[in-house]
Biopython code that builds the backbone (N, CA, C, O; Angstrom):
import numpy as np
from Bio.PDB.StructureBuilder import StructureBuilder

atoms = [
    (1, "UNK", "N", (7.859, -39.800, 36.474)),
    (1, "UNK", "CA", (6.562, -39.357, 36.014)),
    (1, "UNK", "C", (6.106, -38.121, 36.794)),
    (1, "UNK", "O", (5.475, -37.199, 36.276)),
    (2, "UNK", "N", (6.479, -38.174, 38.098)),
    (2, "UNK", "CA", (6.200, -36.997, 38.690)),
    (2, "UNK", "C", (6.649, -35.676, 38.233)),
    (2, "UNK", "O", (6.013, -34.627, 38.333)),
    (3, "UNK", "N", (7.801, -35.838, 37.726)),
    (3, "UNK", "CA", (9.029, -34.816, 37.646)),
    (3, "UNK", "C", (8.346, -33.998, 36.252)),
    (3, "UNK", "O", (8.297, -32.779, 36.087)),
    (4, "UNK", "N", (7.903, -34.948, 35.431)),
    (4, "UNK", "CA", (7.342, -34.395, 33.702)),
    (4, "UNK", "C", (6.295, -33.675, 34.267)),
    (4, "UNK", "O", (6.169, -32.569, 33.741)),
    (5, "UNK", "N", (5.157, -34.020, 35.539)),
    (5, "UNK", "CA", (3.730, -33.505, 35.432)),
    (5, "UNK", "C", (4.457, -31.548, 36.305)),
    (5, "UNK", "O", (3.965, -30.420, 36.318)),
    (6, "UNK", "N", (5.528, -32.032, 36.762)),
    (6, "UNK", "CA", (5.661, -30.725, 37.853)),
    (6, "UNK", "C", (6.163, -29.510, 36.757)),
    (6, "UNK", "O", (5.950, -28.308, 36.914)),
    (7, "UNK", "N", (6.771, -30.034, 35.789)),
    (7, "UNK", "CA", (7.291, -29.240, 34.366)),
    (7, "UNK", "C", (6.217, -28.544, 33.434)),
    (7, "UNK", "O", (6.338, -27.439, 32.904)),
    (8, "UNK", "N", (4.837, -29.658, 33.313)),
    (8, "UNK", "CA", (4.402, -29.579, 32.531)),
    (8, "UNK", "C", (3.262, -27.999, 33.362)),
    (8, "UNK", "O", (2.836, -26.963, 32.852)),
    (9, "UNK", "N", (3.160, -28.531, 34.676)),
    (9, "UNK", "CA", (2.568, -27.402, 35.257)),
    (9, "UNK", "C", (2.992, -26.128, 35.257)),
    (9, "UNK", "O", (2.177, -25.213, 35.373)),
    (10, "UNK", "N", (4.557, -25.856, 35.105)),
    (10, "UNK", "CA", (5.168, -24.772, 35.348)),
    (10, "UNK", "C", (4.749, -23.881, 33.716)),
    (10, "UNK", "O", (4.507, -22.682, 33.575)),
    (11, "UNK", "N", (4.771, -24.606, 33.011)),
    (11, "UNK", "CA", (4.727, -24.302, 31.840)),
    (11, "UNK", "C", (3.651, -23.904, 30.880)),
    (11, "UNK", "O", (2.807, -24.679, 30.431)),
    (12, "UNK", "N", (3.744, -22.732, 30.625)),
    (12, "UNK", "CA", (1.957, -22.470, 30.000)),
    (12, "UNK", "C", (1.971, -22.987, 28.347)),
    (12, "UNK", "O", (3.078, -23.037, 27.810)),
    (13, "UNK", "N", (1.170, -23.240, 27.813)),
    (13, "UNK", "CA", (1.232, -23.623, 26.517)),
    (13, "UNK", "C", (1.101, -22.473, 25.417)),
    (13, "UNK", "O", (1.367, -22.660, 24.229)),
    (14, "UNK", "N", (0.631, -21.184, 25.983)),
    (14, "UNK", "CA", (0.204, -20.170, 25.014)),
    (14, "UNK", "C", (-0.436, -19.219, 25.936)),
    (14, "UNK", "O", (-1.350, -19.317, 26.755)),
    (15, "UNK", "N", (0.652, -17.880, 25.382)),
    (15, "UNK", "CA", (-0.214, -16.662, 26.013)),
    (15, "UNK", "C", (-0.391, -15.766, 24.735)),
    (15, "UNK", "O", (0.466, -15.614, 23.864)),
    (16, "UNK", "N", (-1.501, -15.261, 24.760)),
    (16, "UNK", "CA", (-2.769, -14.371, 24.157)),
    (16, "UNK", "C", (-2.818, -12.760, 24.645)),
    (16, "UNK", "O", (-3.365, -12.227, 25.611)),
    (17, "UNK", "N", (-2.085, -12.281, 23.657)),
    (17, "UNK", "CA", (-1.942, -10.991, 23.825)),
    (17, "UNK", "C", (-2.647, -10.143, 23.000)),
    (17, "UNK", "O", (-2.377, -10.153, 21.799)),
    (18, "UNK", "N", (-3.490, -9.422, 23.420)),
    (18, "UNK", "CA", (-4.707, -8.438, 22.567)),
    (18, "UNK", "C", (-4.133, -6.854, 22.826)),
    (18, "UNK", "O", (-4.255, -6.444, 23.980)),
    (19, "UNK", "N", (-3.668, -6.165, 22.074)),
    (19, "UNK", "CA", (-3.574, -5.056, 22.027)),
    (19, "UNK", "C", (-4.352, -4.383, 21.799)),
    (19, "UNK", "O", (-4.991, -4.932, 20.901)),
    (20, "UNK", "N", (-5.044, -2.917, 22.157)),
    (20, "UNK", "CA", (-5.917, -1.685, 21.344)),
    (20, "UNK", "C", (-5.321, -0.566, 21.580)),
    (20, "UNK", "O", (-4.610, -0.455, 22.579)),
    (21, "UNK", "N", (-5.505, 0.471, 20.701)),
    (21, "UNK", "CA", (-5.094, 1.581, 20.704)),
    (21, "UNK", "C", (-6.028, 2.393, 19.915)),
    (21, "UNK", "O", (-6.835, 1.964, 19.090)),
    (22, "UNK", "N", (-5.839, 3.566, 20.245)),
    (22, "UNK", "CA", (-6.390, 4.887, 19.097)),
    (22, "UNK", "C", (-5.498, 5.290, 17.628)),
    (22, "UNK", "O", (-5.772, 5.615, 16.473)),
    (23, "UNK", "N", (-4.072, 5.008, 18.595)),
    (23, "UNK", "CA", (-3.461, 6.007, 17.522)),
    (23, "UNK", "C", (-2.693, 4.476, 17.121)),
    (23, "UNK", "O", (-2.335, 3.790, 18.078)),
    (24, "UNK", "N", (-2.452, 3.968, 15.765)),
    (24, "UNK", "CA", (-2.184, 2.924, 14.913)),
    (24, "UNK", "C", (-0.585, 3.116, 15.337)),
    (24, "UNK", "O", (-0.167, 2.172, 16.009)),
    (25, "UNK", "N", (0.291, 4.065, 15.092)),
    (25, "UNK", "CA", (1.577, 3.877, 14.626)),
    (25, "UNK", "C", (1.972, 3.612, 16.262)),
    (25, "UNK", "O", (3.098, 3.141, 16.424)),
    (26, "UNK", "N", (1.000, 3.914, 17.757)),
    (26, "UNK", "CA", (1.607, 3.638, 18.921)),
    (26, "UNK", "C", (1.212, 2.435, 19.239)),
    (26, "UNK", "O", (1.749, 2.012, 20.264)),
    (27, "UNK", "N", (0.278, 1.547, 18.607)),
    (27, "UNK", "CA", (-0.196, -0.254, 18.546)),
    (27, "UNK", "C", (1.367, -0.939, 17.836)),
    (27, "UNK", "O", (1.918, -2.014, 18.075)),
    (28, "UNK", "N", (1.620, -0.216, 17.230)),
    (28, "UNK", "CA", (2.652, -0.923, 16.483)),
    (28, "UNK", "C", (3.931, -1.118, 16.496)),
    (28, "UNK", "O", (4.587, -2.081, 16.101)),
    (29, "UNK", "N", (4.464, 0.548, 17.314)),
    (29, "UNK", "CA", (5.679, 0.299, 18.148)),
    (29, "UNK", "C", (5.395, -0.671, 19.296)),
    (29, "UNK", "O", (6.351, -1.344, 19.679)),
    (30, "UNK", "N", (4.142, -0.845, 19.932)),
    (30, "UNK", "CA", (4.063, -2.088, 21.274)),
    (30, "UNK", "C", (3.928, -3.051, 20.896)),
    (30, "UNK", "O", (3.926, -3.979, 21.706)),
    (31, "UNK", "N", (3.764, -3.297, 19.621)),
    (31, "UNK", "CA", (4.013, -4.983, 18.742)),
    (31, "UNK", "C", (5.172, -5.028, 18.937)),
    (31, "UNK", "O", (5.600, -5.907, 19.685)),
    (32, "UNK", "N", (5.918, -4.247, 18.429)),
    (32, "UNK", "CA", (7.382, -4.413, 18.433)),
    (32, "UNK", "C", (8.195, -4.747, 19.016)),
    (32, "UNK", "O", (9.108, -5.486, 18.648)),
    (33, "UNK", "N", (7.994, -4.157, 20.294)),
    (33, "UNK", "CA", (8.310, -4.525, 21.698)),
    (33, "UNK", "C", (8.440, -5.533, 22.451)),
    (33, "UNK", "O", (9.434, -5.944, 23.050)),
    (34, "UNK", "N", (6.884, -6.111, 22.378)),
    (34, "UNK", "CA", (6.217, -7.698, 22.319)),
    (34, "UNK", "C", (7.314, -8.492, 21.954)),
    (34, "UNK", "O", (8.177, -9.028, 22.649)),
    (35, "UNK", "N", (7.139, -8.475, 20.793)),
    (35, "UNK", "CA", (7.945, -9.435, 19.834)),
    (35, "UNK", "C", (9.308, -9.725, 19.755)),
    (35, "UNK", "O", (9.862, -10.746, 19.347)),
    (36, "UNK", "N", (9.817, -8.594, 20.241)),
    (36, "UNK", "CA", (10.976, -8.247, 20.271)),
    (36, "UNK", "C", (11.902, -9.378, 21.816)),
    (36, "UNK", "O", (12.799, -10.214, 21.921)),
    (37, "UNK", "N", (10.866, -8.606, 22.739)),
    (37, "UNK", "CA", (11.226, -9.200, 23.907)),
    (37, "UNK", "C", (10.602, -10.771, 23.759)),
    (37, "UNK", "O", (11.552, -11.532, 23.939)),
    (38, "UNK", "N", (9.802, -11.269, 23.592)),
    (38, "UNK", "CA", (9.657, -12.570, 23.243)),
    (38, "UNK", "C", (11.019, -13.319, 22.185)),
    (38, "UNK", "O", (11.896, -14.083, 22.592)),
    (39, "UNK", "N", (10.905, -13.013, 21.333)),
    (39, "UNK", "CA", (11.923, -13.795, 20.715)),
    (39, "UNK", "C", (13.540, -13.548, 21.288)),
    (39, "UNK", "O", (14.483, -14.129, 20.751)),
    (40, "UNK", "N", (13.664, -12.906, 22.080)),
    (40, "UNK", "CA", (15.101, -13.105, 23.036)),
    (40, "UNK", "C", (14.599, -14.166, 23.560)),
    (40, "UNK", "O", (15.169, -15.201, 23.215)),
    (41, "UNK", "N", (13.827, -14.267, 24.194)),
    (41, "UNK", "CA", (13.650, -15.587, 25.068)),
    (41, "UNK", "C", (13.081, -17.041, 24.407)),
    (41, "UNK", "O", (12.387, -17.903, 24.945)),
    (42, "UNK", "N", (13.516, -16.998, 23.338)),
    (42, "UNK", "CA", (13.176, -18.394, 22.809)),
    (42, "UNK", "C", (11.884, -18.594, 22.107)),
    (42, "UNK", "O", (11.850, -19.324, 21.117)),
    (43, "UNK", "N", (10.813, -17.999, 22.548)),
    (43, "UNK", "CA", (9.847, -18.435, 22.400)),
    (43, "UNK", "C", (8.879, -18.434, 20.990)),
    (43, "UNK", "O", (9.260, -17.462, 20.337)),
    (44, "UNK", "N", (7.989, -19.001, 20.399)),
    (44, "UNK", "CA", (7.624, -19.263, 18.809)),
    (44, "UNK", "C", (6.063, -18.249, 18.975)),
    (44, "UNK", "O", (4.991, -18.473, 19.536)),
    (45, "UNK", "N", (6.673, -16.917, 18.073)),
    (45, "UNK", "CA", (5.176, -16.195, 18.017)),
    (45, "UNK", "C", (4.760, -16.383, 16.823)),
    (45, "UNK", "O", (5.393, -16.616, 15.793)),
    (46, "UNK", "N", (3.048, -16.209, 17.118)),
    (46, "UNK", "CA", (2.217, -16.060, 16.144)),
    (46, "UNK", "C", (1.505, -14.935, 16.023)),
    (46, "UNK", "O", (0.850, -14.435, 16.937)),
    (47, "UNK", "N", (1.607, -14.487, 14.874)),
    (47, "UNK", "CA", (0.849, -13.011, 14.849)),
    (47, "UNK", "C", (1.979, -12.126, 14.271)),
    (47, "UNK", "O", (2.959, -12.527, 13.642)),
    (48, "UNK", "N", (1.650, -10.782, 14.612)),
    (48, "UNK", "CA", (0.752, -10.074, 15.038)),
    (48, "UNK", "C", (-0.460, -10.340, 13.702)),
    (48, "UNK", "O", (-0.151, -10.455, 12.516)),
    (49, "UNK", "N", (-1.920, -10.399, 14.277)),
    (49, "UNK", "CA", (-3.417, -10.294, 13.560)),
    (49, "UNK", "C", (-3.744, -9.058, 13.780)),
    (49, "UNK", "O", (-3.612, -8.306, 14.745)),
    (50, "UNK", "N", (-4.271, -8.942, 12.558)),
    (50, "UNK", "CA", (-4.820, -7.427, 12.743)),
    (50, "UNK", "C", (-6.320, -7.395, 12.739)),
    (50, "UNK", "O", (-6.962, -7.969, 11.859)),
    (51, "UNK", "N", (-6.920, -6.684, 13.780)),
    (51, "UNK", "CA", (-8.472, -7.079, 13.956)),
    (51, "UNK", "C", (-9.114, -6.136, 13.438)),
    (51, "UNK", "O", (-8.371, -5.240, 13.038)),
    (52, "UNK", "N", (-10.308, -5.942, 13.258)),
    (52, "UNK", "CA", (-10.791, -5.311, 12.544)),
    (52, "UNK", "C", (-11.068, -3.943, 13.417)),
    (52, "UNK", "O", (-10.832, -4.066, 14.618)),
    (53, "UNK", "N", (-11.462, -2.862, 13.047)),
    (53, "UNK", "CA", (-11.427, -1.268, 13.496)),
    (53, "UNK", "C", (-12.510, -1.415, 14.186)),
    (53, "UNK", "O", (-13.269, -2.318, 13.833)),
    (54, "UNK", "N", (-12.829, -0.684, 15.197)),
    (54, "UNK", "CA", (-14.069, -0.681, 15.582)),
    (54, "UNK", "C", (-14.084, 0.802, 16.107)),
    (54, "UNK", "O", (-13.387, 1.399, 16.928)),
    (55, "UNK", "N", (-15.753, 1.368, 14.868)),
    (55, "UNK", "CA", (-15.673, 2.735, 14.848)),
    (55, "UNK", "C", (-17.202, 3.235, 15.968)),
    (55, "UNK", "O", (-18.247, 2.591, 16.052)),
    (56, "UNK", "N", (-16.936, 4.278, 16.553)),
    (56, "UNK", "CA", (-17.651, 4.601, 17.428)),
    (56, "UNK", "C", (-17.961, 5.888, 17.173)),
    (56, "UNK", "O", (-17.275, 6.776, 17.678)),
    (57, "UNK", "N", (-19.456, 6.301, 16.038)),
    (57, "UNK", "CA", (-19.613, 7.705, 16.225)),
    (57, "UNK", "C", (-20.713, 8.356, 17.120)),
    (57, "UNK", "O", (-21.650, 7.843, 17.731)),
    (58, "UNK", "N", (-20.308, 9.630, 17.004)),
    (58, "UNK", "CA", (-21.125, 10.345, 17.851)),
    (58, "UNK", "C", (-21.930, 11.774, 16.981)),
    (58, "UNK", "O", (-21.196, 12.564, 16.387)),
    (59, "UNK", "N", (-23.260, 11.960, 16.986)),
    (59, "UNK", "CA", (-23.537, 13.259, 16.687)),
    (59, "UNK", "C", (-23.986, 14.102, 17.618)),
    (59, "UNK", "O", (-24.562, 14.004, 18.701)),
    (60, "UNK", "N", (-23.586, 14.940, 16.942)),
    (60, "UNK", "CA", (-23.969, 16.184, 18.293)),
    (60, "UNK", "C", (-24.222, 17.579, 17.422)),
    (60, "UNK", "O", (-23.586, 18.024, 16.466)),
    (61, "UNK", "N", (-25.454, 18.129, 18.150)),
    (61, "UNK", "CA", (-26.364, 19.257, 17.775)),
    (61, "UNK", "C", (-25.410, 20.504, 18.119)),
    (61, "UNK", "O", (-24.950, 20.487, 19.260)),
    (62, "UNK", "N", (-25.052, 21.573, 17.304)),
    (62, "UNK", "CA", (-24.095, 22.802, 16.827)),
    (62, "UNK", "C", (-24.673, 23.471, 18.192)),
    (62, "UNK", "O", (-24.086, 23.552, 19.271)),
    (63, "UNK", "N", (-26.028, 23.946, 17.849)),
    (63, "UNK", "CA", (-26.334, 25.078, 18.851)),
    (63, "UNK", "C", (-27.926, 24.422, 19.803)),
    (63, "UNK", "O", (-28.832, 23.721, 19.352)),
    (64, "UNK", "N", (-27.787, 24.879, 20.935)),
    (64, "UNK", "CA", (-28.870, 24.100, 21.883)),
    (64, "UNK", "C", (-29.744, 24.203, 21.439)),
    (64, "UNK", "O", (-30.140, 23.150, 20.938)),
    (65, "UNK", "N", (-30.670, 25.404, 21.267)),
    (65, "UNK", "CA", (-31.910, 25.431, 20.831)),
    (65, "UNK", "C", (-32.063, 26.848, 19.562)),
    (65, "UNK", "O", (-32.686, 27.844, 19.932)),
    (66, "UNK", "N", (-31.689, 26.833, 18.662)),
    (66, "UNK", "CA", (-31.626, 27.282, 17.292)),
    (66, "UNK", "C", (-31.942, 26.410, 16.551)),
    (66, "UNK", "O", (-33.122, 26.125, 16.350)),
    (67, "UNK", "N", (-30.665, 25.637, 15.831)),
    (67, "UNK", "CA", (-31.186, 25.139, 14.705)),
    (67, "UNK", "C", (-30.817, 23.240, 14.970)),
    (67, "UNK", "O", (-29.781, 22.665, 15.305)),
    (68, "UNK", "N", (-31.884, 22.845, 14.708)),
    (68, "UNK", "CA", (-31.994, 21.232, 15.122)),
    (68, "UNK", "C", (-30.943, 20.916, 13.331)),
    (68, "UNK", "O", (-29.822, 20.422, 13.453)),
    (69, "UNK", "N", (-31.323, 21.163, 12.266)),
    (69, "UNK", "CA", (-30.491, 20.711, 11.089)),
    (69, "UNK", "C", (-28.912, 20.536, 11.431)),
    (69, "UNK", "O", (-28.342, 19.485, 11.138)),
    (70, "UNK", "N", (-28.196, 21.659, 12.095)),
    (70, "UNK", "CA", (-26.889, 21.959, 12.138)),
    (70, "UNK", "C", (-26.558, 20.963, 13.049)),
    (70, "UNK", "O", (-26.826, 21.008, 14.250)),
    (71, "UNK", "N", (-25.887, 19.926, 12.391)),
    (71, "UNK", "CA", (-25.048, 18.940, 13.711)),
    (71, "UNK", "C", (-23.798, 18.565, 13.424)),
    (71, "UNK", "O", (-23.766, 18.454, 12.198)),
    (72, "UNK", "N", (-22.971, 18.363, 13.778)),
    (72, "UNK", "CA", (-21.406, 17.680, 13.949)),
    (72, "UNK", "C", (-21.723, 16.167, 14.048)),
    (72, "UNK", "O", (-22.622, 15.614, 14.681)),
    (73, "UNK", "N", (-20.713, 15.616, 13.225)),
    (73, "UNK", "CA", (-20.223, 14.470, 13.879)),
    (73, "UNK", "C", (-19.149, 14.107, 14.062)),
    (73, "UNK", "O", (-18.449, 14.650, 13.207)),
    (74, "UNK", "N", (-18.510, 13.433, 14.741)),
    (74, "UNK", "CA", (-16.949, 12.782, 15.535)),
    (74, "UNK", "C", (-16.987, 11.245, 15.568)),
    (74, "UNK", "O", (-17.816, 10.578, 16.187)),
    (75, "UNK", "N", (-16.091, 10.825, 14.903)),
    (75, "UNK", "CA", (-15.983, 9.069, 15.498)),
    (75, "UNK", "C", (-14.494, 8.988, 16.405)),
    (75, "UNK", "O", (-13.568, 9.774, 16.607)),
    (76, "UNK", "N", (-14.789, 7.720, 16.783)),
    (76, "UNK", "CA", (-13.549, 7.446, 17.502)),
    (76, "UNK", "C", (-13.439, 6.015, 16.693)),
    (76, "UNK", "O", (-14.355, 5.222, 16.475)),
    (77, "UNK", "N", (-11.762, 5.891, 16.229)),
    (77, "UNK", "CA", (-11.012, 4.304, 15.498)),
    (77, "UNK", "C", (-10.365, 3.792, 16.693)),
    (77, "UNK", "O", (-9.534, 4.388, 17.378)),
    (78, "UNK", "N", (-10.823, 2.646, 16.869)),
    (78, "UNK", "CA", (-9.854, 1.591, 17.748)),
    (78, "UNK", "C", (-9.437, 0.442, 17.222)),
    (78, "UNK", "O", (-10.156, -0.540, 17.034)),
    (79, "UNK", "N", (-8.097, 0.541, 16.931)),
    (79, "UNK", "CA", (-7.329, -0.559, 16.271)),
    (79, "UNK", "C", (-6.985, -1.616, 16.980)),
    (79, "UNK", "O", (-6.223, -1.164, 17.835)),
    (80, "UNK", "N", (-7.087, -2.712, 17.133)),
    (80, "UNK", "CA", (-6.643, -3.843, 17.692)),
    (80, "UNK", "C", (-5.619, -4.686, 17.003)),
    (80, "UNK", "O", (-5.616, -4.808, 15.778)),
    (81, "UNK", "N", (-4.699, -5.302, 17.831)),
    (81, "UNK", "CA", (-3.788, -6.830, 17.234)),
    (81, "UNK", "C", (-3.623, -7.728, 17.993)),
    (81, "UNK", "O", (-3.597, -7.480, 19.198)),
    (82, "UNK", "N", (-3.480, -8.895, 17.573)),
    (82, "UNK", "CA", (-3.554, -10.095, 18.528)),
    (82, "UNK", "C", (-2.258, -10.792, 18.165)),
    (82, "UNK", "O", (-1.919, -10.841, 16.982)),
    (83, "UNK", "N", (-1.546, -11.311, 19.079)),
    (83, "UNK", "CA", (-0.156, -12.200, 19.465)),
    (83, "UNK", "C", (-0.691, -13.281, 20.046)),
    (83, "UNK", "O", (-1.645, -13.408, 20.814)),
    (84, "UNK", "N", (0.047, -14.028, 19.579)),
    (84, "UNK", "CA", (-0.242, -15.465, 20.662)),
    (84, "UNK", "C", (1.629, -16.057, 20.417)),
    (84, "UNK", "O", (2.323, -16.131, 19.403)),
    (85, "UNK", "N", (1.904, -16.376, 21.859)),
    (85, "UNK", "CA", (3.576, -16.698, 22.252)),
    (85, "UNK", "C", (3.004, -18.429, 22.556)),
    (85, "UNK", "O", (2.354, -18.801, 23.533)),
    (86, "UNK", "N", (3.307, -18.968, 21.820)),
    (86, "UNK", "CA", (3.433, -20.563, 21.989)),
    (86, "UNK", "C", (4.764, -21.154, 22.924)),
    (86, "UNK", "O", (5.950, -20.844, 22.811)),
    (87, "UNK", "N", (4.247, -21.928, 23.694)),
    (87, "UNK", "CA", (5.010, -22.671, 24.286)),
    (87, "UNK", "C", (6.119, -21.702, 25.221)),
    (87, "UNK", "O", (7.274, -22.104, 25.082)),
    (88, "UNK", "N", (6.007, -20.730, 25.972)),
    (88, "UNK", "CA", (6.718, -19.858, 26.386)),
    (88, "UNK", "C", (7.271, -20.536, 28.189)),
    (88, "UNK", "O", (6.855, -21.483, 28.857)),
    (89, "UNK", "N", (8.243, -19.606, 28.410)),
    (89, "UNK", "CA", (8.648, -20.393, 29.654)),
    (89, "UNK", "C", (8.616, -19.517, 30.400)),
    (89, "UNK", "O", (7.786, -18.629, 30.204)),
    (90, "UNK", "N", (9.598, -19.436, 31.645)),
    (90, "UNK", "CA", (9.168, -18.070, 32.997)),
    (90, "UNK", "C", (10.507, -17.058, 32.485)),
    (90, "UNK", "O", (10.788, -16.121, 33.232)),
    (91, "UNK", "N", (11.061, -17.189, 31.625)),
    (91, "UNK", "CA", (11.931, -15.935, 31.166)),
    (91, "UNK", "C", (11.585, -15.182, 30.517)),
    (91, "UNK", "O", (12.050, -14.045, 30.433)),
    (92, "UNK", "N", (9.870, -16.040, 29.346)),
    (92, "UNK", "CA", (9.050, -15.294, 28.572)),
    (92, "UNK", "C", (8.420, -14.349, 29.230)),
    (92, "UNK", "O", (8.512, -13.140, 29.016)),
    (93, "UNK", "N", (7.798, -14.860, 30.004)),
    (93, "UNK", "CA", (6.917, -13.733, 30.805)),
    (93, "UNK", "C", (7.426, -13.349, 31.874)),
    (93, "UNK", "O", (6.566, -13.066, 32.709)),
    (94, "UNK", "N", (9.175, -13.123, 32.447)),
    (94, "UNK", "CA", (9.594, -12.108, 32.980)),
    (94, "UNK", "C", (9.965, -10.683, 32.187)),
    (94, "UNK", "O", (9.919, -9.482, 32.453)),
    (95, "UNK", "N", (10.371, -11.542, 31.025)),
    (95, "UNK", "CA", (10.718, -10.177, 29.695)),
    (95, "UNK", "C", (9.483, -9.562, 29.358)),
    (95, "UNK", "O", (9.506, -8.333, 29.295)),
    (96, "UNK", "N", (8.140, -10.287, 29.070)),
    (96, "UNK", "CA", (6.833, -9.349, 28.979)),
    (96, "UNK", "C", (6.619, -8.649, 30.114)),
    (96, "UNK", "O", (6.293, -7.463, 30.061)),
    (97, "UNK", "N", (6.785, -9.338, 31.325)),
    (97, "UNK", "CA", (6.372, -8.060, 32.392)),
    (97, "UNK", "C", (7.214, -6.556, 32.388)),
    (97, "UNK", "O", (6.715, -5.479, 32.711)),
    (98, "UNK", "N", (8.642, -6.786, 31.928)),
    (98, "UNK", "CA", (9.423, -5.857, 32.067)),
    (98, "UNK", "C", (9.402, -4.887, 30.585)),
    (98, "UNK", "O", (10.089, -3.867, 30.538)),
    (99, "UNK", "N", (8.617, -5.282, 29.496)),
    (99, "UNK", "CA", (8.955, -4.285, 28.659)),
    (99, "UNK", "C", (8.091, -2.925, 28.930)),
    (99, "UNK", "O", (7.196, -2.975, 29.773)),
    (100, "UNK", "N", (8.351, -1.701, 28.221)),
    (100, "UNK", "CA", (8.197, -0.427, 28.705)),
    (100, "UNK", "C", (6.826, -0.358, 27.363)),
    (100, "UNK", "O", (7.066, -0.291, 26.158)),
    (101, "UNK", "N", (5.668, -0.390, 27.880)),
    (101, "UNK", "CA", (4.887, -0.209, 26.424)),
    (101, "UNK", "C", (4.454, 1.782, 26.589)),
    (101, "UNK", "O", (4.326, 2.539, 27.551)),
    (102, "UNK", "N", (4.362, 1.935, 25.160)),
    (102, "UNK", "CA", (4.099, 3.500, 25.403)),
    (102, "UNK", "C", (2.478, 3.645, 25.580)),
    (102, "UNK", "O", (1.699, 3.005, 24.873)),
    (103, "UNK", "N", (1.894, 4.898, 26.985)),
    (103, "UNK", "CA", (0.917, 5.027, 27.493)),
    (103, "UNK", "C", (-0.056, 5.567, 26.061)),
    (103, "UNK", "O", (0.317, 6.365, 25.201)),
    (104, "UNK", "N", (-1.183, 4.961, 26.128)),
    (104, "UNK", "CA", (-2.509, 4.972, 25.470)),
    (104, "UNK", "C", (-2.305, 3.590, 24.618)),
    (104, "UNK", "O", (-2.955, 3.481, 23.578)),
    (105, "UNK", "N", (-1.446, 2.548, 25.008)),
    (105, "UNK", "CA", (-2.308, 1.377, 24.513)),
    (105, "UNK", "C", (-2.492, 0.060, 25.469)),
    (105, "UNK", "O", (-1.635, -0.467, 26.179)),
    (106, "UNK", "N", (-3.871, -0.322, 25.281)),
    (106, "UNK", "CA", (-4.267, -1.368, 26.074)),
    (106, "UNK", "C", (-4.106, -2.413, 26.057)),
    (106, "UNK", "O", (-4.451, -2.964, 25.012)),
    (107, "UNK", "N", (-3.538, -3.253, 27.099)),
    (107, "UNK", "CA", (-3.034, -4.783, 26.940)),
    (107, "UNK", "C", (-3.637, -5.437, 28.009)),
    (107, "UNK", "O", (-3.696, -5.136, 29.202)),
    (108, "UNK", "N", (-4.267, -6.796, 27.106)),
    (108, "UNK", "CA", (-5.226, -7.934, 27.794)),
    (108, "UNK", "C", (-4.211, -8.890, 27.670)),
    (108, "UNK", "O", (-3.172, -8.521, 27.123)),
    (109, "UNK", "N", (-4.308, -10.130, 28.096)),
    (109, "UNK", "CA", (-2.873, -11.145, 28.521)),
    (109, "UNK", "C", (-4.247, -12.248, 29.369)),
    (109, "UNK", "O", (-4.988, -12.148, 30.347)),
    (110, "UNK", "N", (-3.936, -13.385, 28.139)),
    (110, "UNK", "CA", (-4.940, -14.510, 28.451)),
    (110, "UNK", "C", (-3.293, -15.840, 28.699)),
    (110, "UNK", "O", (-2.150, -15.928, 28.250)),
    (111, "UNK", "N", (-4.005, -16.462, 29.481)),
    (111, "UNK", "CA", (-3.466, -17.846, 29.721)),
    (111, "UNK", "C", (-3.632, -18.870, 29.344)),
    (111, "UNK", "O", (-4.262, -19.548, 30.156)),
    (112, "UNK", "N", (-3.310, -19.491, 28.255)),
    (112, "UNK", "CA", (-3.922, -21.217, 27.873)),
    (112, "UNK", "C", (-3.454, -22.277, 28.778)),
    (112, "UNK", "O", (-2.573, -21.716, 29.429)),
    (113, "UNK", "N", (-3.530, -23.308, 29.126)),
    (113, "UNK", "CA", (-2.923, -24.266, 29.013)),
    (113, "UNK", "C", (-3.507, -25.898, 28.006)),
    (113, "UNK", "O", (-2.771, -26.883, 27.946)),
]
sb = StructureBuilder()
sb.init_structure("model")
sb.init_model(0)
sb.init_chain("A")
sb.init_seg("    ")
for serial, (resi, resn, name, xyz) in enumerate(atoms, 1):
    if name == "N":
        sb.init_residue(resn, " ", resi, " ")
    sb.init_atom(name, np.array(xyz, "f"), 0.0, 1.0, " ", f" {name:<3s}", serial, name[0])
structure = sb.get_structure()
């Protein structure tokens, strides 16, 4: 009985992987990646979810003090996806630590048990 609880500790039940990015097609090569390196190691994914955009605009006035009508605007798209690796072991998350994700996308990494 001891031996099952020392296993059961080693062992996470589900890790929660949230991706964001700006640019869509570089969220998606780091899905790839994810997934890629997870399923060498055994493990049962769920996902990738695709979350919804979240748009951030900005206006901004042309000239300082001329004309208040004349303004610009700019948004910024942030795409998100969510993974979840069920039942993963310590080869899972030696292969996630080691994959190479390409710079400008952000990765959160939750723990269940």
């Amino acid at each position: 009985m001891a031996e099952e609880k020392k296993q059961q500790n080693n062992e996470m039940d589900k890790i929660r992987i949230k991706l964001k990015s700006s640019d869509n097609s570089l969220l998606d090569q780091a899905v790839a990646k994810i997934i890629d390196a997870a399923k060498r190691t055994g493990a049962m994914i769920s996902g990738p979810v695709l979350l919804p955009r979240q748009i951030r605009k900005y206006t901004v006035n042309r000239s300082v003090h001329v004309d208040k009508k004349s303004r610009e605007q700019f948004e910024i798209r942030t795409h998100a996806r969510l993974i979840d690796i069920i039942n993963p072991n310590n080869k899972t998350a030696d292969a996630l630590n080691s994959v190479d994700l390409p710079s400008g996308v952000e990765v959160k990494l939750q723990l269940y048990k």
